[in-house]
C-alpha positions in Angstrom: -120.4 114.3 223.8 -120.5 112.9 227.8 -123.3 110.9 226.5 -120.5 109.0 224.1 -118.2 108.8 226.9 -120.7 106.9 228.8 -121.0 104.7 226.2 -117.3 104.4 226.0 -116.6 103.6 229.9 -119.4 101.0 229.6 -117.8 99.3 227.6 -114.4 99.9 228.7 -115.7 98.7 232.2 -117.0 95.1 230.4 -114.6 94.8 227.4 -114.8 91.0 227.4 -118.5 91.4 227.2 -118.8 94.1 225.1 -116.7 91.8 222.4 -119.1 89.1 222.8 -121.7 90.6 222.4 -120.3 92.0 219.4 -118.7 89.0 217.9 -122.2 87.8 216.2 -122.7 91.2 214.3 -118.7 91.4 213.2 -119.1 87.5 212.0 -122.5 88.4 209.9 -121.0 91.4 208.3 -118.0 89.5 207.3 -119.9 86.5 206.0 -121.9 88.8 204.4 -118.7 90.9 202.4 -117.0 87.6 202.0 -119.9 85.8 200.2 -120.6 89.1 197.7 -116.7 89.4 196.7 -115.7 85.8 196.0 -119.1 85.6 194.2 -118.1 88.6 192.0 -114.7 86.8 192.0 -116.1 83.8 190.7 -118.0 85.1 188.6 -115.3 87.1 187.2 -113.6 83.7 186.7 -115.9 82.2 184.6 -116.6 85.0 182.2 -112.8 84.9 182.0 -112.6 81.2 180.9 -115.5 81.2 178.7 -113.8 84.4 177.0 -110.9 82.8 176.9 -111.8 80.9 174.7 -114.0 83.3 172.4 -116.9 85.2 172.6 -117.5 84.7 169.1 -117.8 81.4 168.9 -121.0 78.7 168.6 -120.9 75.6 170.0 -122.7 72.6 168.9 -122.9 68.8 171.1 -125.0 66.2 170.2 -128.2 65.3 171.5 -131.3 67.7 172.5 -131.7 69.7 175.4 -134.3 72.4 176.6 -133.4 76.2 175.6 -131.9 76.9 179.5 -130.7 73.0 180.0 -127.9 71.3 179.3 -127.3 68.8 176.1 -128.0 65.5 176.6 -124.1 64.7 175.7 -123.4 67.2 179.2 -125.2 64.3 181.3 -122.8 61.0 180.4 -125.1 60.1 177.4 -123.1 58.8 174.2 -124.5 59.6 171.3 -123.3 59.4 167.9 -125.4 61.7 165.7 -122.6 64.2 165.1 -120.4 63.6 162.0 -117.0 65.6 161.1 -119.1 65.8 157.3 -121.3 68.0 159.8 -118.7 70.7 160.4 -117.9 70.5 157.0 -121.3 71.8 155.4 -121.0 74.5 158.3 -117.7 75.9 156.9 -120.0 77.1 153.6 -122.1 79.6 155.5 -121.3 83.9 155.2 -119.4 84.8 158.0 -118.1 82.0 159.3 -114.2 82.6 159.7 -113.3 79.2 160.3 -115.3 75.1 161.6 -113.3 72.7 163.6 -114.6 69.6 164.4 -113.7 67.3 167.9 -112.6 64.3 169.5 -111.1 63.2 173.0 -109.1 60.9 175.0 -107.1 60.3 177.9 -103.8 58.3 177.8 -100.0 58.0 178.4 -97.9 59.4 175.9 -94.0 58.2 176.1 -90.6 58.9 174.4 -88.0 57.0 175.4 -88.0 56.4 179.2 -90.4 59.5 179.9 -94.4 59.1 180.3 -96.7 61.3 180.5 -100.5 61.0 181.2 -102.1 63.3 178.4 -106.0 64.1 177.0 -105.3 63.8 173.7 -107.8 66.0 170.8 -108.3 64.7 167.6 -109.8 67.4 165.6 -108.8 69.2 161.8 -106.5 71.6 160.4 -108.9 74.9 161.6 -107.9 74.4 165.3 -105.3 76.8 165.5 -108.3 79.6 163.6 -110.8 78.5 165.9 -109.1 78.2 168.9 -106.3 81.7 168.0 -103.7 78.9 169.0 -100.2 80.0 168.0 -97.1 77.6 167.1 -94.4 78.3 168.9 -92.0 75.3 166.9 -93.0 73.8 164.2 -96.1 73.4 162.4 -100.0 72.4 162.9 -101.1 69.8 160.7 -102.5 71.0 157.4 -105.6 70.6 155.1 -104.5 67.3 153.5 -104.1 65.3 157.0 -107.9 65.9 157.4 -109.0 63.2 155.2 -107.4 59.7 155.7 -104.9 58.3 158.3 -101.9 61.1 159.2 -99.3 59.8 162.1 -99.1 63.1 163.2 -98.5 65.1 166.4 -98.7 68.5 167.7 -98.0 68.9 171.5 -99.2 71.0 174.0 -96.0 73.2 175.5 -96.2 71.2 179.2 -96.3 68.1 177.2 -92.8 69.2 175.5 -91.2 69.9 178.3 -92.6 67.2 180.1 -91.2 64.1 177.3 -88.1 66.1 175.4 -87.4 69.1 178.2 -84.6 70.9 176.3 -84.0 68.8 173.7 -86.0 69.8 170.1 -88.7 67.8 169.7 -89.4 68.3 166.0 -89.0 64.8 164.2 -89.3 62.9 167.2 -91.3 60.2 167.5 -94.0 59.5 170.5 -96.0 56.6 171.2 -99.7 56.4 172.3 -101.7 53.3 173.0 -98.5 52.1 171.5 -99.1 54.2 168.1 -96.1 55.3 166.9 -96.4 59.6 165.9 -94.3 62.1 164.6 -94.2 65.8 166.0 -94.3 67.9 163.5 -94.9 71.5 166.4 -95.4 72.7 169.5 -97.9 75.7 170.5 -96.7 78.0 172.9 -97.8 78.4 176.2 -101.2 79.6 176.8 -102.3 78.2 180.6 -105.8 77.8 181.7 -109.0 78.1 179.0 -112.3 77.0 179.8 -111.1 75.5 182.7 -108.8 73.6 181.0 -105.1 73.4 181.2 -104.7 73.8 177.2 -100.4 73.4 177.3 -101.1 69.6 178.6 -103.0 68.7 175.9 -101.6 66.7 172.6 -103.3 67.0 169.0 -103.5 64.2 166.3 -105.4 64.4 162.8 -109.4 64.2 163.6 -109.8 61.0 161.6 -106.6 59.2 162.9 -107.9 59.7 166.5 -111.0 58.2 165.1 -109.6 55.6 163.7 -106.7 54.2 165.0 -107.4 55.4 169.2 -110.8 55.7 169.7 -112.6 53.1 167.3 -115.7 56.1 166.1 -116.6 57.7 163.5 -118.3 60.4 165.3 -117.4 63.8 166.9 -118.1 65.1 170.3 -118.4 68.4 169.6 -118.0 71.2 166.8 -117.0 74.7 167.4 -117.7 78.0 164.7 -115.9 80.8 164.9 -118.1 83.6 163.7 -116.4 87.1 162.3 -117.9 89.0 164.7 -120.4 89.1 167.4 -123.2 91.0 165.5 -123.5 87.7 162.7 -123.9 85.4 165.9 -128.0 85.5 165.8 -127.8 85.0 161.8 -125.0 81.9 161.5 -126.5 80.5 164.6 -129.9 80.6 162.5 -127.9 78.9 158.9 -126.3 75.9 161.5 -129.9 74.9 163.0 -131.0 74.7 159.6 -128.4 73.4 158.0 -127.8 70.6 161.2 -131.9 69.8 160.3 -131.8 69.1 156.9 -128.7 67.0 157.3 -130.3 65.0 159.6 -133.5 64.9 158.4 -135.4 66.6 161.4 -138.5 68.2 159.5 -141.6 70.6 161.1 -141.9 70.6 164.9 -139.6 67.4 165.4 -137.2 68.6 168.2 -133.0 69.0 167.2 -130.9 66.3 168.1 -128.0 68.8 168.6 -127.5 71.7 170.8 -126.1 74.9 169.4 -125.2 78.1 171.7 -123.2 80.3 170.9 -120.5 81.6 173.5 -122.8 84.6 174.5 -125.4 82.9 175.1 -124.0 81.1 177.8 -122.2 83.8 179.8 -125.9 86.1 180.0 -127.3 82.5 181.3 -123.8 82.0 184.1 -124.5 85.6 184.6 -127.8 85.3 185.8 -127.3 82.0 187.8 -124.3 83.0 190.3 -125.8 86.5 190.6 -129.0 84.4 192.1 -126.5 82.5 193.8 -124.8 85.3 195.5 -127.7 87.0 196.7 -128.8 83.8 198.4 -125.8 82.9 199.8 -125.9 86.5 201.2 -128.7 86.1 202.6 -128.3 83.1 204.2 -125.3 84.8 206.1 -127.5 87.7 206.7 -129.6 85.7 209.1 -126.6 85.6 211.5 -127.1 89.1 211.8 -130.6 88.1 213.6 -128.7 86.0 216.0 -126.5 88.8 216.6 -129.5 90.8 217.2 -130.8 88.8 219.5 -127.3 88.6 221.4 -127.4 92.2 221.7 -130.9 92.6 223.0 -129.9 90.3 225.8 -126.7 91.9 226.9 -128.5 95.2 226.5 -131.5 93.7 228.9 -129.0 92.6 231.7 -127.1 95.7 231.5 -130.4 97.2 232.1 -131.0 95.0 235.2 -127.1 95.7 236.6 -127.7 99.3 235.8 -131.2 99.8 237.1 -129.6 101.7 240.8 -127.7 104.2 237.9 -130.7 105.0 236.0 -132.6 105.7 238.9 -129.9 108.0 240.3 -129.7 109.8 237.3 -133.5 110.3 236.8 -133.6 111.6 240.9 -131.3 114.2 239.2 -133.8 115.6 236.4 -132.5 113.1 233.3 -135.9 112.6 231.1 -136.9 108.9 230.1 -136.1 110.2 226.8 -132.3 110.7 227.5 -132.1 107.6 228.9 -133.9 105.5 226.1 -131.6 107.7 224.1 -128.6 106.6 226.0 -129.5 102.9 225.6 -130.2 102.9 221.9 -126.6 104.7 221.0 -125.0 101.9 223.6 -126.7 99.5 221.0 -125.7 101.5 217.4 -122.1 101.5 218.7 -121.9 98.0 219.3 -123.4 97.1 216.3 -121.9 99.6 213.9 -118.2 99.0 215.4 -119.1 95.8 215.0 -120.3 95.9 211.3 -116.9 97.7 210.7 -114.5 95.4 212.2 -117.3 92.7 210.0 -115.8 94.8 206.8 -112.7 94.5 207.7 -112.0 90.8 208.3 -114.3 90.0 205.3 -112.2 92.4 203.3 -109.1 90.9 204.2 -110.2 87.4 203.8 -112.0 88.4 200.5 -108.4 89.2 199.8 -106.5 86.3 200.9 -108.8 84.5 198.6 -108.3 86.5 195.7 -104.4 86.3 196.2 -104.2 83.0 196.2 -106.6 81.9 193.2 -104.2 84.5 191.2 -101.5 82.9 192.4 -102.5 79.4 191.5 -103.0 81.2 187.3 -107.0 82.0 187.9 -108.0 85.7 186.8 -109.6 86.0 190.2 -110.8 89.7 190.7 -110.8 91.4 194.0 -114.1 92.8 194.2 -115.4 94.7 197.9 -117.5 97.2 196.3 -118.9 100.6 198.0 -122.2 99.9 198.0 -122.0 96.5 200.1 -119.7 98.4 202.6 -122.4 101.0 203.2 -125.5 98.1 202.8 -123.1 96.3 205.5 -123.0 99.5 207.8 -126.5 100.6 206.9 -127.8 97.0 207.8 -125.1 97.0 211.3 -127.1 100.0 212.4 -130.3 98.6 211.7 -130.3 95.8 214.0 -129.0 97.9 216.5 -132.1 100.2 216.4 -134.5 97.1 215.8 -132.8 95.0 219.0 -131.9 97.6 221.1 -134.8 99.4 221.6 -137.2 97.4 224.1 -133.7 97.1 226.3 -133.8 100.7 225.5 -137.2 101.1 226.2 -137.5 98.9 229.2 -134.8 101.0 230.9 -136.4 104.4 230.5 -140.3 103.4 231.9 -138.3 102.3 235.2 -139.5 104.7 238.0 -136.8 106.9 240.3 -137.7 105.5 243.5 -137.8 101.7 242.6 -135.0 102.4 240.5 -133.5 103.5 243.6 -134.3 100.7 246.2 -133.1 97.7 243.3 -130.5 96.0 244.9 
């Protein structure tokens, strides 16, 4: 007990210092929480978005790419190789609850005197089964607008508030790239899916947006929707072989398609931002040396400023052991207070972060687990024991009687 009072009116007697010299451990520590929970957060986020828009779902993109790497479409290269008659043959195989196939564009849409920049999707009838979009006014467009030119319009719910706001906008007519469309629905509000903000978005007839906007005859990508997550491994099987023989990809020739399948990617996200994490972490960790080393200089001139009180108190019968001892719990106070004031901040900033990215619509979780609060505590008291004890050490081989004459 008078042994933590000393500490206490050391301190007390250099409180500007004693903060100093703490500030590099408090810093690391926070760094440290910070970097774990908005990496949990983040990681939180994506598994969010990518189930957002269903686990049980296989995508397929054009163009080869290595089993961990990304399809050659990912990297800005056109291809062409993926046809809507594609997603059709994929529609025949057990399991499969439902095939759509896709298209994109960006433009202003208008009505009347109100614009609005839009990315329009062509794609078919099976959107609102792949995609467990629901109308909210309205209807999608059916089987028969699948096959030839439909002048047809579904809009996203920001869109519809955006051109008609009030006002029904069943019947209406819209114009893009100065194509006249009908709305026949709406689909209700659903926010942010795969990182995309699905209520701006406006849906036309696959092979009209081919046609008529974009000049193709190809697709850009082609999702199935798989009746549950156990007959992934089988239909994902049926659409590489089915994809081959269609385009006539025989023995160890490579796939000019990707297929994944929604699982798939989050165990590969999973296993990239938890490496990311725990570098990031450790990264911030190596402020902790720097605090380290702060301490072991504060503690080495508190040594040399105390070097009159050490010797008085050895004169008296104090042991070099209870002054080493004294020392070393100076140094484990300042570096576990700091590594708790560390938790702290980084909790509350961990926090702020989290607040905000749920206010802005992102399923953000708040994430300062246990075992990083102890690692952070455990790690605090660590460098105080590793940096404070040649200070420690130095002061307890001084002898009495020098001790006594230091000036």
């Amino acid at each position: 007990m008078n042994l933590i009072k000393l500490t206490i009116n050391s301190f007390r007697a250099n409180r500007n210092r004693t903060f100093l010299t703490m500030l590099g451990i408090i810093i690391g520590i926070g760094a440290v929480i910070v970097i774990m929970s908005v990496g949990a957060g983040a990681q939180s986020l994506i598994f969010d978005q990518i189930n957002s828009i269903g686990s049980n779902l296989i995508g397929i993109m054009p163009g080869y790419s290595e089993e961990e790497g990304p399809p050659a479409s990912v990297m800005g290269i056109a291809l062409t190789n993926l046809k809507n008659g594609d997603a059709e043959a994929l529609k025949k195989i057990k399991h499969v609850d439902g095939v759509s196939a896709y298209v994109r564009g960006i433009e202003s849409v208008t009505w009347q005197n109100q614009k609005v920049d839009v990315t329009y999707v062509g794609t078919t009838s099976s959107y609102p089964v792949v995609e467990s979009a629901k109308i909210e006014k309205g209807y999608f467009f059916d089987a028969s607008s699948d096959n030839g030119i439909s002048r047809e319009v579904v809009l996203g719910w920001q869109v519809s508030q955006d051109l008609f706001g009030n006002e029904d906008p069943l019947g209406k007519n819209i114009k893009i790239k100065k194509e006249s469309f009908r709305v026949i629905g709406v689909i209700e509000k659903r926010g942010v899916r795969g990182f995309e903000n699905q209520d701006q978005l406006v849906f036309i007839p696959l092979e009209t947006a081919q046609k008529i906007l974009l000049g193709i005859n190809h697709v850009s990508l082609i999702r199935v929707l798989v009746n549950s997550e156990e007959n992934i491994p089988m239909v994902l099987q049926e659409v590489n072989s089915i994809l081959r023989e269609r385009h006539g990809i025989t023995g160890s020739n490579p796939n000019d398609f990707t297929a994944r399948a929604a699982i798939q990617a989050l165990d590969a996200l999973k296993e990239v931002t938890d490496a990311l994490k725990f570098f990031l972490a450790g990264i911030a960790a190596i402020s902790l040396v720097v605090g380290g080393v702060g301490i072991m200089n504060i503690m080495l001139i508190a040594v040399n400023e105390r070097t009159r009180e050490i010797g008085l108190r050895k004169a008296v019968g104090a042991t070099s052991a209870n002054i080493q001892y004294q020392f070393l719990v100076e140094a484990l106070v300042l570096t576990i207070s700091g590594g708790l004031l560390g938790i702290i901040g980084g909790s509350l900033i961990s926090g702020l972060i989290a607040l905000i990215a749920n206010y802005l619509g992102y399923n953000w979780d708040f994430v300062v687990t246990l075992s990083s609060i102890i690692v952070g505590v455990v790690f605090a008291g660590c460098v105080g024991l590793i940096f404070g004890w040649y200070p420690a050490r130095r002061a307890a081989d001084l002898q009495p009687i020098e001790a006594l004459r230091h000036e």
